[in-house]
C-alpha positions as CSV (number, residue, x, y, z in Angstrom):
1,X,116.4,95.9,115.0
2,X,114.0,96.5,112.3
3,X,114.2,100.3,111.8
4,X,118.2,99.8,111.8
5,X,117.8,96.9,109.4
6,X,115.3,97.8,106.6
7,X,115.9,101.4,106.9
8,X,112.5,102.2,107.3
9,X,111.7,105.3,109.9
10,X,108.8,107.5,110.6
11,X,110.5,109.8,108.3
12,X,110.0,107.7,105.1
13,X,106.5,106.8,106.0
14,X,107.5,103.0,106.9
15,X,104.2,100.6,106.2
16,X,104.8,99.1,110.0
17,X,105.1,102.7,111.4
18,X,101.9,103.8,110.0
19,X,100.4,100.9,111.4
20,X,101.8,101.5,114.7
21,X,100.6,104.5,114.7
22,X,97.4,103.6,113.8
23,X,96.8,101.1,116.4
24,X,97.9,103.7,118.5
25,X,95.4,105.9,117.7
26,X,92.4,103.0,117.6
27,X,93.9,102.0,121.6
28,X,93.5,106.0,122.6
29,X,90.0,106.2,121.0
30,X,88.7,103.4,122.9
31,X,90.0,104.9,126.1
32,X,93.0,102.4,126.4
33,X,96.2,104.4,128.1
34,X,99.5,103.3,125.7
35,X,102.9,103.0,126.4
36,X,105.7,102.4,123.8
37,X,108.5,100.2,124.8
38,X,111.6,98.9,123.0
39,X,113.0,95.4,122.4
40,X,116.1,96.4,125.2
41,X,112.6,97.7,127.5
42,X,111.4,94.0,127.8
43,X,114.7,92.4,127.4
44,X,115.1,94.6,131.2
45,X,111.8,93.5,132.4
46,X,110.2,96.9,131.8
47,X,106.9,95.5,130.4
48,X,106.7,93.5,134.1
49,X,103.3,95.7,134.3
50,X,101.8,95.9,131.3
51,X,98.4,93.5,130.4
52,X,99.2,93.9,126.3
53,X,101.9,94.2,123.7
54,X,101.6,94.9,120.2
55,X,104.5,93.9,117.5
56,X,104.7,95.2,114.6
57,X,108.0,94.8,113.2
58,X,109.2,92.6,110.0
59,X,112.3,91.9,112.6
60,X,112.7,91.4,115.9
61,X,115.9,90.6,118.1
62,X,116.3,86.4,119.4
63,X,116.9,87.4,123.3
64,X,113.5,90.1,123.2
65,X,111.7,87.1,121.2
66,X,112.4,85.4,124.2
67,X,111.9,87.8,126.8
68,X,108.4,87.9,125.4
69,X,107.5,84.0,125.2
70,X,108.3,84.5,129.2
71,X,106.1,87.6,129.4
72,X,103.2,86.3,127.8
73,X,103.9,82.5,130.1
74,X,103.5,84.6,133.1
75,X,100.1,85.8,131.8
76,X,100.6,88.9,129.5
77,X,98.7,89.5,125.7
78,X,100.7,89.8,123.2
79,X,99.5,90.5,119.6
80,X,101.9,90.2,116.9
81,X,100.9,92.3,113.4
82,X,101.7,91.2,109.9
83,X,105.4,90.4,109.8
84,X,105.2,89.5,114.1
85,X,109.2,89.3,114.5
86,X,109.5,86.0,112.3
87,X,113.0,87.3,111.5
88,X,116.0,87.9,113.8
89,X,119.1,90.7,114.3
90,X,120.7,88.8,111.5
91,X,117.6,88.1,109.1
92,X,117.4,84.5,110.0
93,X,114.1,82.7,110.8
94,X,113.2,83.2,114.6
95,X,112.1,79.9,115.5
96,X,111.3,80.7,119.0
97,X,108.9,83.1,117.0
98,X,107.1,80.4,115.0
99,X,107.0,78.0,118.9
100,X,105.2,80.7,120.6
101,X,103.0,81.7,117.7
102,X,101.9,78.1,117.0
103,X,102.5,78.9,112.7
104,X,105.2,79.5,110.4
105,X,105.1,82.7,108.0
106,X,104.8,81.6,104.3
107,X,105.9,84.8,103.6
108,X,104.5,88.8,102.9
109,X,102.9,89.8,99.9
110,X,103.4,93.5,99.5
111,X,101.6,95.6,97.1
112,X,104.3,97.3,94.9
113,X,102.0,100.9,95.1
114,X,102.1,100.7,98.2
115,X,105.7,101.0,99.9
116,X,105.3,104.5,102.1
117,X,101.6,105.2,103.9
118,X,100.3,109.0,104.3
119,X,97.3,108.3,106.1
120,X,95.3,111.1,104.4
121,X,97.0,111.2,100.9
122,X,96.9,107.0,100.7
123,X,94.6,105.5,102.9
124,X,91.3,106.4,100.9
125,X,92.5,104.9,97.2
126,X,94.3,102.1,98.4
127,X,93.2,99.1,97.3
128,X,92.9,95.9,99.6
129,X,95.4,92.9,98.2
130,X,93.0,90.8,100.2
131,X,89.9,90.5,102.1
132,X,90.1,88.9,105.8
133,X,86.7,87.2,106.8
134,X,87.6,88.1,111.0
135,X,84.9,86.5,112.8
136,X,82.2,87.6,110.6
137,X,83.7,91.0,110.2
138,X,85.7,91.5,106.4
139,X,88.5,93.5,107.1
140,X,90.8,94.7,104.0
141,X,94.8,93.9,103.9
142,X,96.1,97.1,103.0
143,X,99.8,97.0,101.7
144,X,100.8,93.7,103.3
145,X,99.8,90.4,103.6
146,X,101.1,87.2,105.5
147,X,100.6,83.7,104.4
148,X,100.3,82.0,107.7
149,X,101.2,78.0,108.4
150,X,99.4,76.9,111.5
151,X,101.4,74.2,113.6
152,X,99.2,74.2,116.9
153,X,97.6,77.7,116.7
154,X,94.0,78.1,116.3
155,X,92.9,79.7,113.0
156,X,90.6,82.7,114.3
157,X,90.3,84.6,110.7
158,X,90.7,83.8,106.8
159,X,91.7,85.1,103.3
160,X,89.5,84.9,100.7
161,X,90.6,81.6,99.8
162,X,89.9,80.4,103.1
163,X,93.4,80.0,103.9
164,X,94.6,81.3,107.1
165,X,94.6,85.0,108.0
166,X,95.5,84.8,112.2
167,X,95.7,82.1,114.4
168,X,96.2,82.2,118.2
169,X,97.2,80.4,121.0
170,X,97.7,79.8,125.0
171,X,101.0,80.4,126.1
172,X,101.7,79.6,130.0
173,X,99.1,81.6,131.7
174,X,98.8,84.5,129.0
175,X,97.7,84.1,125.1
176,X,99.2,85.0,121.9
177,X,97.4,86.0,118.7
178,X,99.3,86.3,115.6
179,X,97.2,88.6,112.3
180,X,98.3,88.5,109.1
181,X,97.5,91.6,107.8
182,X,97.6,95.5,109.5
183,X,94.0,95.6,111.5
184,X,95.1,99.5,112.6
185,X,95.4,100.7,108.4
186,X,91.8,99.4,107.9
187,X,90.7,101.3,110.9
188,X,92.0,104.4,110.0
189,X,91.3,104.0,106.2
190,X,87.6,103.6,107.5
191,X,87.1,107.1,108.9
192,X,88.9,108.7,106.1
193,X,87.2,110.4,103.1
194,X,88.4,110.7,100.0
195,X,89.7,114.0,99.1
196,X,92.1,116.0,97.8
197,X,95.1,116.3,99.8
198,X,96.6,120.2,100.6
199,X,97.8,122.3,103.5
200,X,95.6,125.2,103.8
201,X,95.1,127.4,106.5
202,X,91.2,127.1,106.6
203,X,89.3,125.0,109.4
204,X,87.9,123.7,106.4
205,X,90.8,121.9,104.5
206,X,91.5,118.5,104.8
207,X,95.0,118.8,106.5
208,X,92.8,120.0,109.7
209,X,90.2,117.2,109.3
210,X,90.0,114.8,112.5
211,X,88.5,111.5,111.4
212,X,86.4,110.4,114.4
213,X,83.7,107.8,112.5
214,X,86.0,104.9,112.0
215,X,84.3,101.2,111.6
């Protein structure tokens, strides 16, 4: 729904694809095997095995809203990223979103130089719009930030201001944690150096350069 929606693919270097990826890449470095599944995969019961979900779309269908809230009662993870599905199909509030989440989204701040992400060329200047105080760990929001609304969710991290940056929540026999900014971007950003982006041919050249020391 989202990709169709905004328009925003891998191919245009979509802020929630880059952070996809990036989780992706934080998950495989810890060891953790990945799977990718679609909003018609849990709608069919597809994610019947899996112990965790990531979302990280702006939209997200009603019925796979849904499907997860019965996922997650059954004793699934699910962790929703900056954005977390808070709009449907039609770009309407999801209110089943803001029930399972325990808060409502204020809204997302985006940071106008920031609307594509090539890890390499714009991870390292980027600028944080906001500083996340995550259990004692200050994580930068790079491109996005969510002003979260807490109804019964716990708050687990803050802005700056020390208003709320994540909450989450029991939901049936599983949990639900909802972050308000893209936890995979500052990850990656952290094992990048800054450098002059090219595409040489030597080992040498920063289009071959595997970050590996990442906070």
């Amino acid at each position: 729904v989202d990709e169709i929606l905004t328009g925003d693919t891998n191919f245009k270097g979509a802020i929630h694809n880059a952070e996809r990826k990036a989780v992706y890449f934080a998950l495989r470095h810890a060891q953790v095997p990945v799977d990718f599944v679609t909003e018609d995969d849990v709608l069919d019961g597809r994610a019947r095995d899996m112990k965790l979900i990531y979302v990280t779309q702006q939209l997200l269908h009603a019925k796979a809203v849904d499907a997860l809230a019965k996922w997650v009662g059954e004793g699934g993870t699910l962790v929703a990223l900056c954005g977390g599905g808070f709009l449907n199909e039609f770009r309407k509030p999801n209110p089943a979103a803001e029930a399972l989440y325990g808060a409502k989204s204020g809204g997302i701040a985006k940071d106008p130089d920031r609307t594509m992400i090539q890890a390499k060329q714009d991870l390292p200047p980027a600028k944080p719009v906001d500083t996340a105080d995550w259990g004692g760990v200050k994580v930068g929001a790079i491109a996005w930030k969510q002003t979260l609304l807490p109804t019964d969710g716990k708050v687990i991290a803050t802005w700056s201001d020390g208003k709320p940056a994540a909450v989450e929540r029991t939901h049936g026999k599983g949990r639900v944690a909802l972050i308000g900014f893209l936890p995979g971007l500052a990850w990656q950003k952290s094992g990048l150096p800054l450098r002059p982006t090219d595409r040489g041919a030597r080992n040498e050249d920063f289009s071959h350069f595997l970050p590996t020391e990442m906070d």
